[in-house]
PAZA-989165 format. One record per residue (C-alpha): residue in three letters; x, y, z. Coordinates in pm, whole numbers. Layout:
N
REC  aa      u      v      w
REC Ala      X      Y      Z
...
This chain:
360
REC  aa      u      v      w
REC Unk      0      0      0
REC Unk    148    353    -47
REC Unk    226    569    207
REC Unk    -48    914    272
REC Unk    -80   1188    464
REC Unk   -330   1098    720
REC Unk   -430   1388   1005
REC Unk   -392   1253   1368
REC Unk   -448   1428   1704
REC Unk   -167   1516   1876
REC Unk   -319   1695   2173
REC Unk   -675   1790   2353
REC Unk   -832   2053   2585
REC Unk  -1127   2224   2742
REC Unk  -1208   2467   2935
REC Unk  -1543   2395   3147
REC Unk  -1749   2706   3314
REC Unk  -1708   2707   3692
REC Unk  -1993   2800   3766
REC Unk  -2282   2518   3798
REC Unk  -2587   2625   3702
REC Unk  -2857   2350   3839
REC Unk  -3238   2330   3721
REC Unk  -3349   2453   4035
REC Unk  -3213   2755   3949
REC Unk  -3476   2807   3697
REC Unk  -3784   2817   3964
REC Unk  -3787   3189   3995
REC Unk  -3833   3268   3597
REC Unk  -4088   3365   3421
REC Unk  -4178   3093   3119
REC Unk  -4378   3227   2809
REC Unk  -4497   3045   2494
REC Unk  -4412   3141   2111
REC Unk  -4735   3407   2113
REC Unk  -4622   3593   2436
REC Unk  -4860   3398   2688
REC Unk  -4747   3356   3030
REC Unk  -4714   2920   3021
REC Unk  -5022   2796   3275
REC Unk  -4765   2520   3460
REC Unk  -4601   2553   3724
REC Unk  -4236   2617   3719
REC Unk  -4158   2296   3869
REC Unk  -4385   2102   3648
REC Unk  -4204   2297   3329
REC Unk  -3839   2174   3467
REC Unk  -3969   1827   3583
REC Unk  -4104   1787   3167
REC Unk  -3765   1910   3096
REC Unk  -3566   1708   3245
REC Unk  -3742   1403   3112
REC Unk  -3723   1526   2768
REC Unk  -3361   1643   2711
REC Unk  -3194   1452   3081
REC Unk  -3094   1814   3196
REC Unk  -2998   1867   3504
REC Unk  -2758   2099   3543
REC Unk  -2498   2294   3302
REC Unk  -2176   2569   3322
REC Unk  -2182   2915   3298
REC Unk  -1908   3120   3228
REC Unk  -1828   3388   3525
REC Unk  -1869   3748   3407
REC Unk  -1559   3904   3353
REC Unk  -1491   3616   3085
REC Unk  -1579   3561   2710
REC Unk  -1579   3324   2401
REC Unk  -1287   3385   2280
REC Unk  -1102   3385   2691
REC Unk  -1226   3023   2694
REC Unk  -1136   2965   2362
REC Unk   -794   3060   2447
REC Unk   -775   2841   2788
REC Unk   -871   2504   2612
REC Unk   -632   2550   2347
REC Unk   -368   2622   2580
REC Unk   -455   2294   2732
REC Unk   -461   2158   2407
REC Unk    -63   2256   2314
REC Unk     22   2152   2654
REC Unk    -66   1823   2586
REC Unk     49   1789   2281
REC Unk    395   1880   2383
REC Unk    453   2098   2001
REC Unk    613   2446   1980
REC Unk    314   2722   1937
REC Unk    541   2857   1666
REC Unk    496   2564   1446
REC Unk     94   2624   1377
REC Unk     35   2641   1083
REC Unk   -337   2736   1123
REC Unk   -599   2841   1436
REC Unk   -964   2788   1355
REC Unk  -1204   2895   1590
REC Unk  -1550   2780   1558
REC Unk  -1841   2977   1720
REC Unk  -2145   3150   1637
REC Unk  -2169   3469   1824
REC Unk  -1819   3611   1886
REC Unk  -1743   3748   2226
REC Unk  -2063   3865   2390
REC Unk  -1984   4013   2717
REC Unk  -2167   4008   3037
REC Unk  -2320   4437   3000
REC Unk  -2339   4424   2647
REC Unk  -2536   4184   2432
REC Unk  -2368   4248   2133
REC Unk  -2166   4020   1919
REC Unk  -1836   4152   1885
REC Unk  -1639   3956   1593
REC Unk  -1365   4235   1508
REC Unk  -1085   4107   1491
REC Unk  -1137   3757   1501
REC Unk  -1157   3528   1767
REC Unk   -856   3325   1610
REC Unk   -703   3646   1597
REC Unk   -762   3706   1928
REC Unk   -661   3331   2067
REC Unk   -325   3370   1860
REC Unk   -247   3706   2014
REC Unk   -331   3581   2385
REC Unk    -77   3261   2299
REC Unk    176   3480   2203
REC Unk    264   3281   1880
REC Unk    454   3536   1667
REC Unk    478   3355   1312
REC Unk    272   3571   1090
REC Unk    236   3229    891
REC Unk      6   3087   1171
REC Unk   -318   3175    996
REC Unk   -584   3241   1206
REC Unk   -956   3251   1118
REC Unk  -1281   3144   1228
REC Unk  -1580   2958   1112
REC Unk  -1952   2989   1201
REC Unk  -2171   2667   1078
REC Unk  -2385   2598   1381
REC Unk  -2351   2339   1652
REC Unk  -2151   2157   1333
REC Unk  -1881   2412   1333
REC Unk  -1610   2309   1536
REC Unk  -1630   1945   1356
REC Unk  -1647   2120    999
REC Unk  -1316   2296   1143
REC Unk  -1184   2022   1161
REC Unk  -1272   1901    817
REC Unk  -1145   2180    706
REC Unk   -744   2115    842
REC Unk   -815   1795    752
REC Unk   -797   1938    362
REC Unk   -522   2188    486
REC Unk   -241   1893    602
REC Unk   -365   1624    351
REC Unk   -286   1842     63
REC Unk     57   1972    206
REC Unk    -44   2300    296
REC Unk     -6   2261    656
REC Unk    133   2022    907
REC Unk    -15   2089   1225
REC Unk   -346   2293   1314
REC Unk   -535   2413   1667
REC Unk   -867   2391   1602
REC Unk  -1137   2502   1898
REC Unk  -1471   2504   1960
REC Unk  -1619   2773   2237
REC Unk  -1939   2929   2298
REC Unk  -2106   3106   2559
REC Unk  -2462   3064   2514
REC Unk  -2578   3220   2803
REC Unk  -2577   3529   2700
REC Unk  -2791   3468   2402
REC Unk  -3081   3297   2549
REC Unk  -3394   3426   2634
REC Unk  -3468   3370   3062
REC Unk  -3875   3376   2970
REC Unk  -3834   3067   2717
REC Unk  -3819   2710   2855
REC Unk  -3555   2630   2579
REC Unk  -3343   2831   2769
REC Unk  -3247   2592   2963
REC Unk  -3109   2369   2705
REC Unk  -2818   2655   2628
REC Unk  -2449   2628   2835
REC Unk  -2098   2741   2794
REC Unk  -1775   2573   2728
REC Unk  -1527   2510   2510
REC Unk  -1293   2258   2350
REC Unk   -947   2219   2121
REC Unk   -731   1944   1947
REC Unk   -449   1954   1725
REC Unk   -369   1838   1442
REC Unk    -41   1695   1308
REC Unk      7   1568    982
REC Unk    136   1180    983
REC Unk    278    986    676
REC Unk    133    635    685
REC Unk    110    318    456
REC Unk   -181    223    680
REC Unk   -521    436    728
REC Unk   -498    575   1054
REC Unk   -668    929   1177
REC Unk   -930   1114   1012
REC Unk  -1048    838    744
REC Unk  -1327    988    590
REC Unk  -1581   1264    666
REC Unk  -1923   1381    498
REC Unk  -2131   1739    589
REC Unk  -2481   1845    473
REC Unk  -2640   2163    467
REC Unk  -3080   2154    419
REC Unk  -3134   2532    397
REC Unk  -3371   2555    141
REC Unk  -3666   2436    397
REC Unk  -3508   2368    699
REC Unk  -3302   2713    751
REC Unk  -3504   2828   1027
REC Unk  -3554   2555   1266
REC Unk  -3291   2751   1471
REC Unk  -3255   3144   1425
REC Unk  -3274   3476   1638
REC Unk  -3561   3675   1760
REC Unk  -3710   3866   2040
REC Unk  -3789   3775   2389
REC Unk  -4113   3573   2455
REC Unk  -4219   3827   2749
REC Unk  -4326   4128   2551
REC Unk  -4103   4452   2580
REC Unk  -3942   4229   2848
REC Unk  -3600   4304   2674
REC Unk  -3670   4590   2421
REC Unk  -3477   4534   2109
REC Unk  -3265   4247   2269
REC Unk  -3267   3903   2036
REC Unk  -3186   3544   2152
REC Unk  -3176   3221   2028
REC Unk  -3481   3053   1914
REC Unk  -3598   2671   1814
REC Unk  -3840   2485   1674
REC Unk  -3749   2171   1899
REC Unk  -3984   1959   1739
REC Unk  -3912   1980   1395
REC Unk  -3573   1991   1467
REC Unk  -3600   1673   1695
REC Unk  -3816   1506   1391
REC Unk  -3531   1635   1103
REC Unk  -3212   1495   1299
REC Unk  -3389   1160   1347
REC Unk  -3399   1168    998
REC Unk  -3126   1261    854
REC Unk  -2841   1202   1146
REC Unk  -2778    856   1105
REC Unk  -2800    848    714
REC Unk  -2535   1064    731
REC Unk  -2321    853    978
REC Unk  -2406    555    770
REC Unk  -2290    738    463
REC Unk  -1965    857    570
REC Unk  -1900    506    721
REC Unk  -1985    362    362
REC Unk  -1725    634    210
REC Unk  -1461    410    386
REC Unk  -1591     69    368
REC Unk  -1660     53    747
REC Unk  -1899   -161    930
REC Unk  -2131      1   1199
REC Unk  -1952   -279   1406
REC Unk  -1632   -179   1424
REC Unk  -1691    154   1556
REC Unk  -1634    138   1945
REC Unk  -1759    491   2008
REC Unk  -2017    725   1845
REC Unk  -1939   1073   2004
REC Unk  -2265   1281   1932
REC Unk  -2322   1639   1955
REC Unk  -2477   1674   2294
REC Unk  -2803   1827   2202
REC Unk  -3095   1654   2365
REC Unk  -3042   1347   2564
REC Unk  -3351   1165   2438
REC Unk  -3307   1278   2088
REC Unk  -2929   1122   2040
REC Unk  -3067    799   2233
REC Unk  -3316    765   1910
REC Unk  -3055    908   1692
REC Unk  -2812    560   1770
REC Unk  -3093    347   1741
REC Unk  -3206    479   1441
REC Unk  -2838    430   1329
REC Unk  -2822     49   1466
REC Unk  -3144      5   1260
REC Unk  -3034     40    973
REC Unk  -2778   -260   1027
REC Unk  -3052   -450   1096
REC Unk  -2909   -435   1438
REC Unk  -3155   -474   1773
REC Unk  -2953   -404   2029
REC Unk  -2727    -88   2106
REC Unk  -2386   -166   2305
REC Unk  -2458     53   2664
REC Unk  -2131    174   2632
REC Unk  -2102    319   2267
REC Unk  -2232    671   2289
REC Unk  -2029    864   2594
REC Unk  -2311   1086   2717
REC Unk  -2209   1487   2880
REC Unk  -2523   1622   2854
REC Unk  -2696   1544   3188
REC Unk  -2416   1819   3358
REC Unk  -2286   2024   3107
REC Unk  -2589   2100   2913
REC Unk  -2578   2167   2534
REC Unk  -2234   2429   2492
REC Unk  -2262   2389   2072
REC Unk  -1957   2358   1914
REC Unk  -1793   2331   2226
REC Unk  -1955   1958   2313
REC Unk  -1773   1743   2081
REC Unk  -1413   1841   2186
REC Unk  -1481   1867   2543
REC Unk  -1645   1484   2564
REC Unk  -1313   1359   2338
REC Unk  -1078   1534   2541
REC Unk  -1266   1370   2881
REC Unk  -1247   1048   2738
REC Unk   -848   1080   2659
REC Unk   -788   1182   2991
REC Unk  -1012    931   3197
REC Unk  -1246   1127   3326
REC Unk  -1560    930   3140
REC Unk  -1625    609   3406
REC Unk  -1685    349   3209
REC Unk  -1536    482   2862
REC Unk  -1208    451   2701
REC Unk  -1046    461   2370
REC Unk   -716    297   2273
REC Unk   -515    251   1981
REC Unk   -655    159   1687
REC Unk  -1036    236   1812
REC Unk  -1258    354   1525
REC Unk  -1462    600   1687
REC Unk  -1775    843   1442
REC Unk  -1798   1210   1533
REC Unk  -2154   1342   1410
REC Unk  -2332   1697   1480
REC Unk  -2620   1878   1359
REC Unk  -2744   2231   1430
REC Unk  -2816   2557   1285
REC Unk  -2792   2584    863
REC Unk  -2984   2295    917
REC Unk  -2590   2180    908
REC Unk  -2459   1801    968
REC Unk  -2151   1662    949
REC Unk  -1994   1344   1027
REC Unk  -1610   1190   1064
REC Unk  -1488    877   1104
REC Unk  -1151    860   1321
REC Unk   -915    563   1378
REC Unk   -692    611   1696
REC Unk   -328    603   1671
């Protein structure tokens, strides 16, 4: 077999919130519906319905005086330190997010410069050949980041590449609206390193989607539920059923498609990391996948589950539960050398994208 340029990861990190924020802490809000009416449940009755829907219990806020792109910076530090490489020898920084740095007075999204920009300044990496940039592509984006390095090292353009994930969520969610409490912070890094192989190893094969023509707005931005409750303020809205019913769909097609792209078996993948979205929702999502093996019964311990305490952080999710996993901090779940493990996401666009990894 010849020998290829294969992209491996050379290093993880994350930075997670410190500060805890637990369903309870929801009792004292006010909860509207779409139209502006006040919702005629109690509050404990709307978090109890929650929590059975999405397995929410608690999730991590970031503390005010920080931002995206602060925690973007501290899990990519983590990232290099693990990895043991010089700074110097990046050859790219991709940051993916969707709101820039939104600070705790000021509800603004401030992208100027970029957040890459900003990560590579607060590293201190000097090379002006470290190219920094970011990408916005919905809960997929730190995944199609690292698609997109994937291209970068396999054609020779680069050799090694930082790519994070961060988002701070809270500030973009509307207190009055139940979904609210989906919505946390965090943020996650690998790198990259280019590897000359005769056998496949690393990123093996990767597929992404985009259904914007009718499914566009199943996630988008509009005004508080509470009338004038935030004048001209906008958050983050869903359409969690739809959205629920379209990834069900179309989720495990696409696992199933990228797996064909490399003549892989549903078998021997030993993990399925899954954008962290909505407990139930990925639950159906694998079985969905299994069934179209033909397969009845899902292994307990394929699909490493964050959700329940970290809450849905976007782009941040994926990196974070890989980088738990590699350090040992999962119970149950490890991966070893040679492990085939699927990454998959779906979010905002309607975006999906899905990679299939084989551990050094």
């Amino acid at each position: 077999m010849k020998e290829a340029i294969y992209s491996i990861i050379k290093g993880t990190g994350n930075y997670i919130p410190t500060e805890s924020i637990r369903n309870e802490d929801f009792l004292s809000n006010e909860f509207y519906e779409a139209n502006g009416t006040k919702i005629n449940k109690s509050n404990k009755e709307i978090i109890d319905k929650f929590r059975e829907i999405t397995t929410i219990s608690e999730r991590r806020y970031v503390t005010s005086d920080l931002v995206t792109s602060d925690i973007a910076y501290f899990a990519g530090l983590d990232a290099l330190n693990k990895s043991m490489i010089d700074k110097e020898e990046l050859d790219y920084i991709i940051v993916a997010h969707n709101f820039g740095d939104v600070r705790a007075d000021n509800s603004r999204s401030d992208f100027v410069p970029s957040l890459a920009a900003r990560v590579k300044h607060k590293l201190g990496i000097n090379n002006p050949e470290t190219v920094a940039y970011d990408i916005a592509f919905g809960c997929p984006g730190w995944l199609q980041a690292v698609i997109q390095a994937d291209y970068f090292i396999r054609s020779g353009d680069a050799k090694k590449a930082l790519v994070i994930g961060a988002e701070v969520l809270s500030r973009v969610s509307d207190p009055h609206d139940r979904d609210s409490m989906i919505y946390a912070d965090g943020a996650g890094a690998v790198i990259l390193e280019g590897k000359t192989s005769e056998e496949p190893i690393g990123i093996l094969a990767h597929k992404s989607r985009s259904d914007t023509l009718i499914h566009s707005q199943m996630l988008y931005m509009d005004h508080s539920y509470k009338a004038n409750g935030h004048s001209n303020q906008i958050f983050l809205k869903m359409n969690g059923r739809k959205l629920y019913q379209y990834a069900l769909n179309t989720v495990p097609k696409a696992i199933q498609s990228c797996l064909e792209k490399s003549n892989t078996h549903l078998r021997e993948v030993k993990k399925v990391l899954i954008h962290q979205a909505n407990g139930k929702m990925d639950d159906a999502i694998i079985k969905r996948l299994f069934s179209l093996y033909n397969i009845n019964e899902v292994p307990e311990d394929i699909m490493p589950m964050t959700i329940a305490w970290l809450g849905n952080s976007s782009v941040a999710t994926l990196p974070t539960l890989l980088d738990l996993i590699l350090n040992a901090k999962m119970d149950i779940h490890q991966i070893e050398s040679g492990d085939k493990i699927v990454f998959a996401s779906v979010g905002a666009g309607m975006n999906i994208n899905t990679m299939l990894y084989k551990m050094v």
